[in-house]
N, C-alpha and C positions, 0 to 999 in steps of 0.2 A: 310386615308381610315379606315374604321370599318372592323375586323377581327374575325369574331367569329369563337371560338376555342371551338370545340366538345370536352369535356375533356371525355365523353364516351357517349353510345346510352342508359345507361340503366336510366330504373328511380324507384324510390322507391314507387312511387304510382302509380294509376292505377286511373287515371280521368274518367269521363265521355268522356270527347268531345275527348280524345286524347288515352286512353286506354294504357297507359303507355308507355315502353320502346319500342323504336326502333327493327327491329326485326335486332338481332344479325349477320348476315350475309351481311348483308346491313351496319349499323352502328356498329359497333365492339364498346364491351363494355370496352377496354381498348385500349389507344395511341400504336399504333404499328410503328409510326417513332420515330427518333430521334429527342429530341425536341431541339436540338442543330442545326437541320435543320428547324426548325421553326423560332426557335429565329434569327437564320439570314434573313429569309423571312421579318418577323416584321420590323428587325433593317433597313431595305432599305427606310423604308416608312419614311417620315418625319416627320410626325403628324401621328403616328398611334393609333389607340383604339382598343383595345382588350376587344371583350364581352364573356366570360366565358358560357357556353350554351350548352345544353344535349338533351334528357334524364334527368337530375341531376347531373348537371357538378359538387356537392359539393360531389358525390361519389367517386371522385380522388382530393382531395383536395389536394396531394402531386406535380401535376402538376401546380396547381393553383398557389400555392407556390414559385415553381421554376421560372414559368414565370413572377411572379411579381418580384423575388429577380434579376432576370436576365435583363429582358426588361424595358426600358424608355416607357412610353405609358399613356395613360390616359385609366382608367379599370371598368368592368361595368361586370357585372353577373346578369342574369336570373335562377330564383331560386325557387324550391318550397317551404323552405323559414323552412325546418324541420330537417336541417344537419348542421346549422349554426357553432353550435360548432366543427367542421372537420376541421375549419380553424381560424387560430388564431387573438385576437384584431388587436393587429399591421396590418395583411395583411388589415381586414376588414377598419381598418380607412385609408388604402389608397385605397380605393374605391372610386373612383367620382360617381358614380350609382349605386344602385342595384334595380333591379327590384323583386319586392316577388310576388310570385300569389297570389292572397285572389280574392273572386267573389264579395265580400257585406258582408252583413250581416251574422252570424255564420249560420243560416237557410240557405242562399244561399250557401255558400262556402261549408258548408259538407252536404250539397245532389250532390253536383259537385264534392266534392273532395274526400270525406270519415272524416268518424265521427271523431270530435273533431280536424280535421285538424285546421280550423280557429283560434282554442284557440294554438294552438302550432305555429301557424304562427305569430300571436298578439306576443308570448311572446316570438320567433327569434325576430322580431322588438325593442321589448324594450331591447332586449340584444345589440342588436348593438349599439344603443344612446346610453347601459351604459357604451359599451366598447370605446367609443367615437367618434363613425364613425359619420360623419358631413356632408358627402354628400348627395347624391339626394336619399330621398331614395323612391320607386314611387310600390305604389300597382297597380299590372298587373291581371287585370280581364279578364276571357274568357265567354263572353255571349252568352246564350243560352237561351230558354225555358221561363225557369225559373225565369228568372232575369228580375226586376223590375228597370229600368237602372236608373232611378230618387234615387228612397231609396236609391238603392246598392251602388251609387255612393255617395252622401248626407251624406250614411253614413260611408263611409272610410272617405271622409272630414272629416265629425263630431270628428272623433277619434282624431284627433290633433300629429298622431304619423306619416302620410304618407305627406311629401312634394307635391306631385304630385298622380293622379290617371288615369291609363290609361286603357281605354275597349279595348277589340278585338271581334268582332263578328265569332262566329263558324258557320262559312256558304262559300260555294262555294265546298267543302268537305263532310262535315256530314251529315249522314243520319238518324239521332237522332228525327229531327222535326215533329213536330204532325199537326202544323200549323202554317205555317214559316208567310202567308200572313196576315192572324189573327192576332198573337201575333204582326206584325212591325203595324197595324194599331191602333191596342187596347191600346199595351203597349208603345212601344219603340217611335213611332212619338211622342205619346203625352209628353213620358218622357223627350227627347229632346228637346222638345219646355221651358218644365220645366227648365231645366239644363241652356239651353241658357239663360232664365228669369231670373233663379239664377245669373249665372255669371254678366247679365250687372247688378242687383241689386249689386251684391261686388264691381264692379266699382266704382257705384255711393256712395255706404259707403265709400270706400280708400280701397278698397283690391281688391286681384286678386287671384281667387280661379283657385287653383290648375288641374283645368280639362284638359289633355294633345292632346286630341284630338281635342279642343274647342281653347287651347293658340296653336297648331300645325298648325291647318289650319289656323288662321289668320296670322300666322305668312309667309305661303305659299301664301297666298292671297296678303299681302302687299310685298313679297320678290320673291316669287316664289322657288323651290327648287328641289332638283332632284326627278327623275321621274323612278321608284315608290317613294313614301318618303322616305323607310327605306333604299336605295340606292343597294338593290339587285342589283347584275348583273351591276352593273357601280362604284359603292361607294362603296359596300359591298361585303365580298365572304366570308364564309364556309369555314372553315378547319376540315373538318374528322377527325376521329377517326385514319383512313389509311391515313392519306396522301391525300387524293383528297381533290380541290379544285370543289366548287361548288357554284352558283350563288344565294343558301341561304340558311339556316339551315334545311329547311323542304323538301328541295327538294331532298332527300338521293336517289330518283329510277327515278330520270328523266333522262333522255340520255342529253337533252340540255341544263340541268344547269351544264354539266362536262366543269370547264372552264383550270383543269391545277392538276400538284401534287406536292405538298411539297419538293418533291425530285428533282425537275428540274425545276417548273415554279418558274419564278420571278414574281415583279409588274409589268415589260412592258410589258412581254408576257402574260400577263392574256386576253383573248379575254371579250367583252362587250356585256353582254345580257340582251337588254332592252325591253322595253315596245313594245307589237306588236300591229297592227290590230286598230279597229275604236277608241280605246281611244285616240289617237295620233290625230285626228280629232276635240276631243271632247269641247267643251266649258267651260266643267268643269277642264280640264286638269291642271290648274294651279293649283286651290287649289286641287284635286284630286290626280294628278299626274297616273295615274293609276291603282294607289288603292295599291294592289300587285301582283309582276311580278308571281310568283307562278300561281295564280287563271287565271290571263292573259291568261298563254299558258294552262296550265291543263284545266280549265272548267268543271269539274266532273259535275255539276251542268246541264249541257248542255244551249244550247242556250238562252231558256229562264230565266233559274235560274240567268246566268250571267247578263241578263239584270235588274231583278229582283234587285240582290245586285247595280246593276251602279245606278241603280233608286234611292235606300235607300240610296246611298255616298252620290247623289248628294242634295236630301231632306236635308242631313245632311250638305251640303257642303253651301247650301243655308240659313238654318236657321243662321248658324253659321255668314254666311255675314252680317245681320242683326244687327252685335255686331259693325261694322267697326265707326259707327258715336260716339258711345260709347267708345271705347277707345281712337278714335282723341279725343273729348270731356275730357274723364278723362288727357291723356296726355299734352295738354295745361293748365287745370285748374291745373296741378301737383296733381292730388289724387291719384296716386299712382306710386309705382317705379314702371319706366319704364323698368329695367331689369327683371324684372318678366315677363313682355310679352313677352321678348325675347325668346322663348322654343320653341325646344329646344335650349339648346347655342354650345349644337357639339350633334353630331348622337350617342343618348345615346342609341340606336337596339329598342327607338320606334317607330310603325307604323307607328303615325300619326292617319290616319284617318280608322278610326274602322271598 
């Protein structure tokens, strides 16, 4: 099971899409259990993974600490990628994953993040490969507006410093948009179509470029895999700041992602909150899965917006199928290792599909 552990609600920047920390009464900006009652939670699971996750979970780096020197697990952090030094080499190379935010290009990421963010995130990165962290390490994009998902994406590649790249679209939520229908017809289809061209071109040279949403859904399409991807509410639960157990990180004010608390639930009594309503119907459901459970029950968006995004999955979900003869093709002829398409290879807390 994937465990992400709120190590607080607060965070040190203040984004666009997301307007920084948690509001403090809801997500307390420090652990108020005992994390001697977590670490038994963990130790029940057999294969457990622990994702590190905030606010700015590297703003308590002294829990971070303790749970790595304590718990067996395999360990992944979501980071805004600016507090790296709060936690030491050693913890950082027993890292299997980190995910850093960066959006693209330094133009994209600090009009989204704030000025010069990009160049302090570039140079967390190069610190961890020099402190010898060897895991996954995967730029986490949040697209909006702005973003020109072909370049942004093309050019984290480019950089040669991120193993994997993964997008998440800020929409089902935000009210930011100027012209959500525009920009998916202008920019984003066309970028995709781009992206998908790219990827079967690395095929066909011997490589497998690193696009997480692009190796995710094929890898849902040939295997199929839980539903939503990132296993909210079935694979995955939330552990607060307090103690509650919840069916995902974002969901801190929903009545029905409370699935349990630290102080009393275990893994069997966790109850299972899955995917509702016509996606369970749907066609696209395997490589899709639902998308995410969050947006599922919420809907901010209302009726139509939701439809709106299931449209754009599945446009997404489709170009991406298009890749399926191209990998059988590279896999037999051997052009490329075949465990590179395997992504992910355990629930590293990404989405999947954007």
């Amino acid at each position: 099971m994937l465990h992400f552990v709120l190590t607080t609600g607060k965070c040190n920047l203040r984004c666009n899409y997301c307007g920084g920390s948690f509001p403090e009464h809801a997500v307390p900006f420090e652990i108020t259990y005992d994390l001697a009652q977590l670490e038994r939670f963990i130790e029940a699971d057999p294969a457990p993974i622990v994702a590190f996750y905030g606010g700015e979970p590297l703003l308590n780096p002294k829990a971070i600490a303790r749970i790595m020197d304590t718990v067996k697990a395999k360990f992944v952090i979501q980071t805004n990628g600016t507090l790296v030094e709060g936690l030491s080499p050693e913890h950082w190379r027993r890292m299997d994953a980190v995910l850093m935010s960066i959006d693209g290009t330094e133009k994209t990421t600090d009009a989204y993040r704030g000025n010069g963010i990009y160049r302090r995130v570039m140079k967390s990165a190069r610190a961890l490969r020099e402190w010898g962290f060897n895991g996954d390490l995967i730029a986490r994009m949040a697209v909006s507006e702005r973003t020109d998902i072909y370049g942004d994406v093309m050019h984290l590649i480019g950089l040669g410093m991120f193993d994997h790249v993964h997008w998440q679209l800020d929409v089902g939520w935000s009210d930011a948009w100027i012209d959500f229908d525009g920009w998916v017809e202008a920019s984003y289809k066309p970028g995709i179509r781009r992206l998908v061209a790219r990827f079967r071109k690395g095929l066909a040279d011997g490589s497998v470029l690193g696009m997480v949403p692009i190796l995710g859904i094929l890898k849902r399409l040939r295997e199929g895999g839980s539903s939503p991807p990132c296993g909210s509410g079935t694979e995955s639960f939330a552990i607060m700041p307090d103690g509650v157990i919840r069916a995902c990180p974002i969901s801190y004010d929903a009545e029905w992602a409370v699935a349990g608390n630290i102080k009393q639930s275990t893994l069997a009594t966790l109850p299972r909150k899955g995917i509702l309503g016509e996606c369970l119907e749907c066609s696209h459901l395997r490589g899709c899965g639902g998308r995410c459970l969050y947006m599922n029950r919420e809907r901010f968006w209302g009726e139509e917006g939701f439809r709106k995004i299931c449209a754009l999955t599945k446009y997404t979900i489709d170009e991406v199928s298009t890749l399926i003869e191209a990998v059988d093709e590279a896999k037999r002829g051997k052009l490329v290792d075949i465990e590179l398409l395997d992504y992910p290879p355990f629930n590293n807390s990404t989405e999947i599909v954007p």
